[in-house]
Structures are given as C-alpha cells and as structure tokens.
mmCIF file as gemmi writes it, N, C-alpha and C atoms, coordinates in Angstrom:
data_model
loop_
_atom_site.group_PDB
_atom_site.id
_atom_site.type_symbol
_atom_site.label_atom_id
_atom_site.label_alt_id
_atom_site.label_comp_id
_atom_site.label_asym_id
_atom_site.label_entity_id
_atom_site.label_seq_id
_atom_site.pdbx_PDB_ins_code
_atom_site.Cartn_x
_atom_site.Cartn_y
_atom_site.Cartn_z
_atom_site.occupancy
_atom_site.B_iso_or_equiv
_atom_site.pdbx_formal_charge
_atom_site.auth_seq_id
_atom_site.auth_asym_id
_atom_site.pdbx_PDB_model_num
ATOM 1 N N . UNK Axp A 1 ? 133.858 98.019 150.459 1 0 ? 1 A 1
ATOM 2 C CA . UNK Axp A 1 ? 132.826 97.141 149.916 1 0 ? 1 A 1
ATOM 3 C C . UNK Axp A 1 ? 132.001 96.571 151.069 1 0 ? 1 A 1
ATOM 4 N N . UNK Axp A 2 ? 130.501 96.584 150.774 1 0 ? 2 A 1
ATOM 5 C CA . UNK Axp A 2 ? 129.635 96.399 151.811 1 0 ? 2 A 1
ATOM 6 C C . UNK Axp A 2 ? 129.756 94.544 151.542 1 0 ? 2 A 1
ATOM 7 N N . UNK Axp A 3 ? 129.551 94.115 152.775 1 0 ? 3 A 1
ATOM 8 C CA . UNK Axp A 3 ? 128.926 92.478 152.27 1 0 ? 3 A 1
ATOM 9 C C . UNK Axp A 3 ? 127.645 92.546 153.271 1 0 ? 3 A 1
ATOM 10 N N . UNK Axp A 4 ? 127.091 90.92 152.811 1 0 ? 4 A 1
ATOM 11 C CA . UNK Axp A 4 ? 126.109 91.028 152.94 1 0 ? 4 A 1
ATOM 12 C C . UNK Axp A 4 ? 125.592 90.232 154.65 1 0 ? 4 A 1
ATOM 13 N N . UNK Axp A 5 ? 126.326 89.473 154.789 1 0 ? 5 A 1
ATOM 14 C CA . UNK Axp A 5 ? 126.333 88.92 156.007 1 0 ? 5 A 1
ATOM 15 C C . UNK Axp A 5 ? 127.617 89.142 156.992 1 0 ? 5 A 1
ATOM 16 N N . UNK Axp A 6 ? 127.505 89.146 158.586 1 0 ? 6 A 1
ATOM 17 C CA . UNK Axp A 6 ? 128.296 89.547 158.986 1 0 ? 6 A 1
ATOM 18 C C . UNK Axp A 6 ? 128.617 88.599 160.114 1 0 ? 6 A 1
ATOM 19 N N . UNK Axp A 7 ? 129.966 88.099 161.003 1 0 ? 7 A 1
ATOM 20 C CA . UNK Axp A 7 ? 130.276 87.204 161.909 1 0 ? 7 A 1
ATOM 21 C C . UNK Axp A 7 ? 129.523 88.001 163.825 1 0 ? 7 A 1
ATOM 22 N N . UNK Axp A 8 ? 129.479 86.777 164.003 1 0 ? 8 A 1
ATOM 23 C CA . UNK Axp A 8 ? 129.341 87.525 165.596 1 0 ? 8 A 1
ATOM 24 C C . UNK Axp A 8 ? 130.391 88.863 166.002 1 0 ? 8 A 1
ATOM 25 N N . UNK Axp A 9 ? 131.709 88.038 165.867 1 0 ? 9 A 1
ATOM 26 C CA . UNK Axp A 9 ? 132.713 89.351 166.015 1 0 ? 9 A 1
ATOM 27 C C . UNK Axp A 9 ? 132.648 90.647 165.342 1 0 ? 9 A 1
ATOM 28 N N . UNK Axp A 10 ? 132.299 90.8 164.286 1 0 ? 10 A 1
ATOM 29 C CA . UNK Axp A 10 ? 132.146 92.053 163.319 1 0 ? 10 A 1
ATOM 30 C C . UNK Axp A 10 ? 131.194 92.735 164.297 1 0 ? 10 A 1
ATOM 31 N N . UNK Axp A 11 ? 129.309 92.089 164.542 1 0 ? 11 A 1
ATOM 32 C CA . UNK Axp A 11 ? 128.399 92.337 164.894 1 0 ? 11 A 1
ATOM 33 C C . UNK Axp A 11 ? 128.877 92.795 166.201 1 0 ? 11 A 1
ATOM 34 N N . UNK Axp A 12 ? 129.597 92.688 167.147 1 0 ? 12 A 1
ATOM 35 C CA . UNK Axp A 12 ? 129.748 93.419 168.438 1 0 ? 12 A 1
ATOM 36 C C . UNK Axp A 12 ? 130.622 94.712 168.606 1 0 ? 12 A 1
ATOM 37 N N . UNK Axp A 13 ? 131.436 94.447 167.25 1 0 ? 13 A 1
ATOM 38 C CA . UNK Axp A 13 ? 132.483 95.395 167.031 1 0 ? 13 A 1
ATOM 39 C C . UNK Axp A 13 ? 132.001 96.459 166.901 1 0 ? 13 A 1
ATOM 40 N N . UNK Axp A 14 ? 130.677 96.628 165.718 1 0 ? 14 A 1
ATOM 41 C CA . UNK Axp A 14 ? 130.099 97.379 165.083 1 0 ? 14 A 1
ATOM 42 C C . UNK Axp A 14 ? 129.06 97.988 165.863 1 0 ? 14 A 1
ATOM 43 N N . UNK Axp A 15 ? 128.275 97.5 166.783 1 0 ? 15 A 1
ATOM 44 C CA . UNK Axp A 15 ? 127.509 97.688 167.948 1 0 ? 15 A 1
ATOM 45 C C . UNK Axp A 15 ? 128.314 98.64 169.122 1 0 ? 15 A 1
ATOM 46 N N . UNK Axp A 16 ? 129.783 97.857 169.684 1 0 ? 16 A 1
ATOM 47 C CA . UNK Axp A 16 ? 130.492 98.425 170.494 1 0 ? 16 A 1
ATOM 48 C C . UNK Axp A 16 ? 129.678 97.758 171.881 1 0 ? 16 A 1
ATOM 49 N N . UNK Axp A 17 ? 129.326 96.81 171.814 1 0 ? 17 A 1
ATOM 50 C CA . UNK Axp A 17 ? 129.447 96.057 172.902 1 0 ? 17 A 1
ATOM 51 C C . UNK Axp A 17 ? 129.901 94.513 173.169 1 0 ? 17 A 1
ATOM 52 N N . UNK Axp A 18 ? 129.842 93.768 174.086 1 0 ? 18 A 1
ATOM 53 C CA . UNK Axp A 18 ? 131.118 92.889 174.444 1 0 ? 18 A 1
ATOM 54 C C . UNK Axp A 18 ? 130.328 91.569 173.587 1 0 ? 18 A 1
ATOM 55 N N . UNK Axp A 19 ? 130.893 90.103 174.13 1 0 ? 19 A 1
ATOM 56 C CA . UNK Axp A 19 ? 130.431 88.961 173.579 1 0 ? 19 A 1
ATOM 57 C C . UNK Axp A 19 ? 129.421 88.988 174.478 1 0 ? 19 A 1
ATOM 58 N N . UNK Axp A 20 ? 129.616 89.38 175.871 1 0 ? 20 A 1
ATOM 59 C CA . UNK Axp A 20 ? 128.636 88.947 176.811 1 0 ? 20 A 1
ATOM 60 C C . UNK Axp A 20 ? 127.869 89.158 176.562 1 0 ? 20 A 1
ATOM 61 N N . UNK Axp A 21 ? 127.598 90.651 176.505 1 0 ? 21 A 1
ATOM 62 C CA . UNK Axp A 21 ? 126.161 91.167 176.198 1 0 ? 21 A 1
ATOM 63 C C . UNK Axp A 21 ? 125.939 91.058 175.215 1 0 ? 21 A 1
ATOM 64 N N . UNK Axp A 22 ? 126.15 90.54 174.071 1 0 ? 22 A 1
ATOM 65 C CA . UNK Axp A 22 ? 125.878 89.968 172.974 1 0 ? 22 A 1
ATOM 66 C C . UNK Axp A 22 ? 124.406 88.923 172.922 1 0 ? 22 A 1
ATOM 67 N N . UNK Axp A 23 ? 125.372 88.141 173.79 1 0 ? 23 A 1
ATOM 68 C CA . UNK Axp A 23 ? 125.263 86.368 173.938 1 0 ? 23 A 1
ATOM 69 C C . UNK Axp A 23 ? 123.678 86.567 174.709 1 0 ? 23 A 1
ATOM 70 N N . UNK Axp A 24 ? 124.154 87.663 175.913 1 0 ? 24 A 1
ATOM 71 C CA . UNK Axp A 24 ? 122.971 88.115 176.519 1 0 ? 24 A 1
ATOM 72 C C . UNK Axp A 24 ? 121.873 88.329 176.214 1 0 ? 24 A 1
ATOM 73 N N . UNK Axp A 25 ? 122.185 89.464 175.102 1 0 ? 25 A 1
ATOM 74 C CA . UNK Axp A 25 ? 120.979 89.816 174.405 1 0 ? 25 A 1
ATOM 75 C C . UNK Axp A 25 ? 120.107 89.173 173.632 1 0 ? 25 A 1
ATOM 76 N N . UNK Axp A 26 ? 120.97 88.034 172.829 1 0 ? 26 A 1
ATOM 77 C CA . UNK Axp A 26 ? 120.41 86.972 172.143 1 0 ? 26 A 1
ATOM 78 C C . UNK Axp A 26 ? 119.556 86.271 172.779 1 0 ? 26 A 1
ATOM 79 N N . UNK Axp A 27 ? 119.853 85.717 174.301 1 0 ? 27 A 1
ATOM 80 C CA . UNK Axp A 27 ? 119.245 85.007 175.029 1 0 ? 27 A 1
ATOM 81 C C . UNK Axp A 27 ? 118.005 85.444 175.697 1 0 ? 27 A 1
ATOM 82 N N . UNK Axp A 28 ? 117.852 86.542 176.171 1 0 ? 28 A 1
ATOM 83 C CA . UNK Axp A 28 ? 116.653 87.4 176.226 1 0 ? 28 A 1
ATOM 84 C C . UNK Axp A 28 ? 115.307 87.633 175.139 1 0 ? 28 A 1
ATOM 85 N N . UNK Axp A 29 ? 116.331 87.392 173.826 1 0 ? 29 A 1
ATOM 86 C CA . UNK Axp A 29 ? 115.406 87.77 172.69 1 0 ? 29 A 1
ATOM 87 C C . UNK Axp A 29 ? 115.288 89.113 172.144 1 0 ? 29 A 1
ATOM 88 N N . UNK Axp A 30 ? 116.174 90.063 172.677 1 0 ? 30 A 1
ATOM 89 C CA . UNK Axp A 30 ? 116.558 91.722 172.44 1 0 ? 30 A 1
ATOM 90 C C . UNK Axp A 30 ? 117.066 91.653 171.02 1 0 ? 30 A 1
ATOM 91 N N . UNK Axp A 31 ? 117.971 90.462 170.139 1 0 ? 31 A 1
ATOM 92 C CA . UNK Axp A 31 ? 118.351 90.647 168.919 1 0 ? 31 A 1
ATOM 93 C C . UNK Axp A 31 ? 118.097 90.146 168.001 1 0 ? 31 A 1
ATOM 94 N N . UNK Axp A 32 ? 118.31 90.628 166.73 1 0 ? 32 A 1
ATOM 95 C CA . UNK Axp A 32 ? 117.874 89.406 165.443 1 0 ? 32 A 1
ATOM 96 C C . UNK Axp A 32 ? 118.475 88.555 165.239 1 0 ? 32 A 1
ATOM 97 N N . UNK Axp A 33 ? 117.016 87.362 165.048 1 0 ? 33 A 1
ATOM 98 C CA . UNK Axp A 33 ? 118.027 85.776 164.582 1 0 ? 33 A 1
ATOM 99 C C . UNK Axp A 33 ? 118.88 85.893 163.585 1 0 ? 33 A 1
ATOM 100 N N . UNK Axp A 34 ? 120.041 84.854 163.651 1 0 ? 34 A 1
ATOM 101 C CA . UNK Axp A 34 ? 121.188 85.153 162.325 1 0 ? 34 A 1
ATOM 102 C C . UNK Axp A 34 ? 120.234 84.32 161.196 1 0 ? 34 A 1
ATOM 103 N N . UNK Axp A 35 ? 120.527 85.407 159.807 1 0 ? 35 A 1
ATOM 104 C CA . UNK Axp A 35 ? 119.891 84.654 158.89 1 0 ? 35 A 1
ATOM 105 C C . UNK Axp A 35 ? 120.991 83.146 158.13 1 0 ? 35 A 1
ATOM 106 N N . UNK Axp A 36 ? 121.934 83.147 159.2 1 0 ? 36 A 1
ATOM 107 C CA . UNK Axp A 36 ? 122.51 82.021 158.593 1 0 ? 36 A 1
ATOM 108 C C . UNK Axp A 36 ? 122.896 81.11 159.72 1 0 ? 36 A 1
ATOM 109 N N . UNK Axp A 37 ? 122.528 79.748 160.211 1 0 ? 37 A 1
ATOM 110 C CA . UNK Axp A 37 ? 122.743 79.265 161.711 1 0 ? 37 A 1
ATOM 111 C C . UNK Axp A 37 ? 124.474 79.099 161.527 1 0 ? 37 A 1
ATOM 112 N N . UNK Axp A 38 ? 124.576 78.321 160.569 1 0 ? 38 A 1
ATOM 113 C CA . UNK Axp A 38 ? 126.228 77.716 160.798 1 0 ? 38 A 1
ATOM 114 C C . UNK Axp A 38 ? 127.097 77.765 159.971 1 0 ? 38 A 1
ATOM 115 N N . UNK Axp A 39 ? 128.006 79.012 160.095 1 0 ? 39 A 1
ATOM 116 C CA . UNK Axp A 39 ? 128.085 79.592 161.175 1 0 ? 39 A 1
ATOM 117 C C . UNK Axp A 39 ? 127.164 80.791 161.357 1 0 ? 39 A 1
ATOM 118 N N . UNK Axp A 40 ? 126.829 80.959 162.421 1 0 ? 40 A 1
ATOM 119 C CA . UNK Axp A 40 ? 125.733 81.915 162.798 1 0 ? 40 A 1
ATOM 120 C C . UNK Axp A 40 ? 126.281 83.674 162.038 1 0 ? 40 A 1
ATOM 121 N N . UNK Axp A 41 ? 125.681 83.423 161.155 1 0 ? 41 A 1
ATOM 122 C CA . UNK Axp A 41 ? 126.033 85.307 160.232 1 0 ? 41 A 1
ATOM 123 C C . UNK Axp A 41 ? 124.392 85.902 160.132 1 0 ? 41 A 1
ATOM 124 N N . UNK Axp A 42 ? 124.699 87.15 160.627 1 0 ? 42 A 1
ATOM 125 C CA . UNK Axp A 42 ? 123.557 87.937 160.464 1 0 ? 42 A 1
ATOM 126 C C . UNK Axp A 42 ? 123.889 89.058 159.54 1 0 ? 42 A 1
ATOM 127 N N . UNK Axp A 43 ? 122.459 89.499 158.724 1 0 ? 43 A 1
ATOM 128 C CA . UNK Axp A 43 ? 122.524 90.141 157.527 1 0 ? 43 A 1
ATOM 129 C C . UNK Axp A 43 ? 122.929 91.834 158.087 1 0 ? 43 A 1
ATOM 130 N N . UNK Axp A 44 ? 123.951 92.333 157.626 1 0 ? 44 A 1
ATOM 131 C CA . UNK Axp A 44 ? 124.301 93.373 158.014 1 0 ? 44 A 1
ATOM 132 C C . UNK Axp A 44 ? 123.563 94.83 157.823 1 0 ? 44 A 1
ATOM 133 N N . UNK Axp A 45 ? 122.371 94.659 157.287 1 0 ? 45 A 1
ATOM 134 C CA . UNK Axp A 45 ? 121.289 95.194 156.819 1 0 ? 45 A 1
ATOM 135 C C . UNK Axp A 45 ? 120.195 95.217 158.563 1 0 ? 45 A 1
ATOM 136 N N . UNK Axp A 46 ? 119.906 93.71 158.687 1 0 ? 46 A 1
ATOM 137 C CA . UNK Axp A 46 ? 119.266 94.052 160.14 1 0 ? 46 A 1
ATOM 138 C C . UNK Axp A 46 ? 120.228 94.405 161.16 1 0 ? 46 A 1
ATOM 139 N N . UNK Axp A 47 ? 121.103 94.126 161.131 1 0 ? 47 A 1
ATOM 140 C CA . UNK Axp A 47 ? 121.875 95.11 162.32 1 0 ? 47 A 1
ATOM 141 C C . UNK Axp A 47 ? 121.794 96.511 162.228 1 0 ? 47 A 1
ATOM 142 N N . UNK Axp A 48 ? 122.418 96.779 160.979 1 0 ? 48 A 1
ATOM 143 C CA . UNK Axp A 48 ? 122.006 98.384 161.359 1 0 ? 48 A 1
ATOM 144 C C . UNK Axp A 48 ? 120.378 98.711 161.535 1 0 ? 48 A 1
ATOM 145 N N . UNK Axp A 49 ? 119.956 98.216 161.242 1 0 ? 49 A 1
ATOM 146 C CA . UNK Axp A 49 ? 118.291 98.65 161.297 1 0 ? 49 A 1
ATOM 147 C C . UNK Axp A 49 ? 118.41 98.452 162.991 1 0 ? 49 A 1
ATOM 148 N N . UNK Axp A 50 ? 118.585 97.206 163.25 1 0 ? 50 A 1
ATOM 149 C CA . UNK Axp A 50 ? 118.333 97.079 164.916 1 0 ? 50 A 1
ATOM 150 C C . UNK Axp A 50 ? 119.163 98.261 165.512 1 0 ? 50 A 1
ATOM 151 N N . UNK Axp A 51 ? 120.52 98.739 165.215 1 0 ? 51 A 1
ATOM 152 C CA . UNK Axp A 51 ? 120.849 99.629 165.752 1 0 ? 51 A 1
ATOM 153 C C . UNK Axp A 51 ? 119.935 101.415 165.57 1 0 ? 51 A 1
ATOM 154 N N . UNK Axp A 52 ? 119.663 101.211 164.424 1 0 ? 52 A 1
ATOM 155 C CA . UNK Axp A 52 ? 118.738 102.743 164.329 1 0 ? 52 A 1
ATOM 156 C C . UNK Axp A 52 ? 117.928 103 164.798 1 0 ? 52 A 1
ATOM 157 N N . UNK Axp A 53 ? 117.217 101.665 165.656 1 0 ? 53 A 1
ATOM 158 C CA . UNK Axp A 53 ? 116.076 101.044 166.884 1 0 ? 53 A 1
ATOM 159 C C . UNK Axp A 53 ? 115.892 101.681 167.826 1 0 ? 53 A 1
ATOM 160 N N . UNK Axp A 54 ? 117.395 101.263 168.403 1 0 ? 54 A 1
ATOM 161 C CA . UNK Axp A 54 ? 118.035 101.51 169.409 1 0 ? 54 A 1
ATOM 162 C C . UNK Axp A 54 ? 118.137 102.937 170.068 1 0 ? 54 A 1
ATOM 163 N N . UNK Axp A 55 ? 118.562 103.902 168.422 1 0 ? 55 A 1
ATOM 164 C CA . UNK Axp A 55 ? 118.991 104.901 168.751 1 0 ? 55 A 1
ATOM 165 C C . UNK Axp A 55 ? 117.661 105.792 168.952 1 0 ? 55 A 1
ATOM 166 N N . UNK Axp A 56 ? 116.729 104.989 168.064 1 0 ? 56 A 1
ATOM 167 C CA . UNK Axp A 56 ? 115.102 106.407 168.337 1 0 ? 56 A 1
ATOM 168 C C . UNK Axp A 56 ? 114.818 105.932 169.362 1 0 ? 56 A 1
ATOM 169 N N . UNK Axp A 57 ? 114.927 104.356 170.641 1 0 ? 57 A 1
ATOM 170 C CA . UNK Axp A 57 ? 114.42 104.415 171.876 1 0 ? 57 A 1
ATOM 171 C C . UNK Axp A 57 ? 115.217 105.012 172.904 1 0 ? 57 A 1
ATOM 172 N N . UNK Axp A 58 ? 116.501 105.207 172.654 1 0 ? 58 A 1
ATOM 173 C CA . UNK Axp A 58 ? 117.296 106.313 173.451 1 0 ? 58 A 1
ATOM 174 C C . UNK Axp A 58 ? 116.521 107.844 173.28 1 0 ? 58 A 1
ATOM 175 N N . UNK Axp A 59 ? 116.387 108.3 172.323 1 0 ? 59 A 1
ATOM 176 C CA . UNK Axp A 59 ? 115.584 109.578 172.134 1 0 ? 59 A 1
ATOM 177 C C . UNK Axp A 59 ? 114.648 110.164 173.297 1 0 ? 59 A 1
C-alpha cells in the first residue's frame, strides 16, 4: 500500500543517500519543500518525480 506522505528517514532510504546529504541538499535548495512542516513529511509523489529528475540529468 502506497501512502501519501513520507518521513525524512523513508525519503533517504528511498533515494539511497545519507541524512547528510539530505540535510545538505535541503540547505542548498536541490530538494522539495516538505508538504507537511511538523513533522516535516514530504509527498511521496514529489520525491519520485524529483528522483526521475535526477535520473534524465544523469543521461
């Protein structure tokens, strides 16, 4: 079962990279704001989109 929002931890799991670069990326502005601040859950819908991003600028 899909849900609809997802924790930081899920989101790095699912990415396959650390908290750091997480935290990093956030701070740069490289990722999407969580659509929920507290606790910070992002819609698991823009993650994968940000990841499919990712994968056509690797291309």
């Amino acid at each position: 079962m899909k849900r609809d929002y997802i924790c930081v931890s899920e989101v790095v799991m699912k990415l396959g990279i650390s908290n750091a670069t997480f935290w990093r990326m956030r701070k740069r502005g490289d990722f999407p704001c969580p659509a929920i601040q507290q606790p910070k859950r992002w819609k698991e819908s823009d993650i994968d989109d940000f990841f499919r991003r990712g994968d056509e600028k690797a291309k």
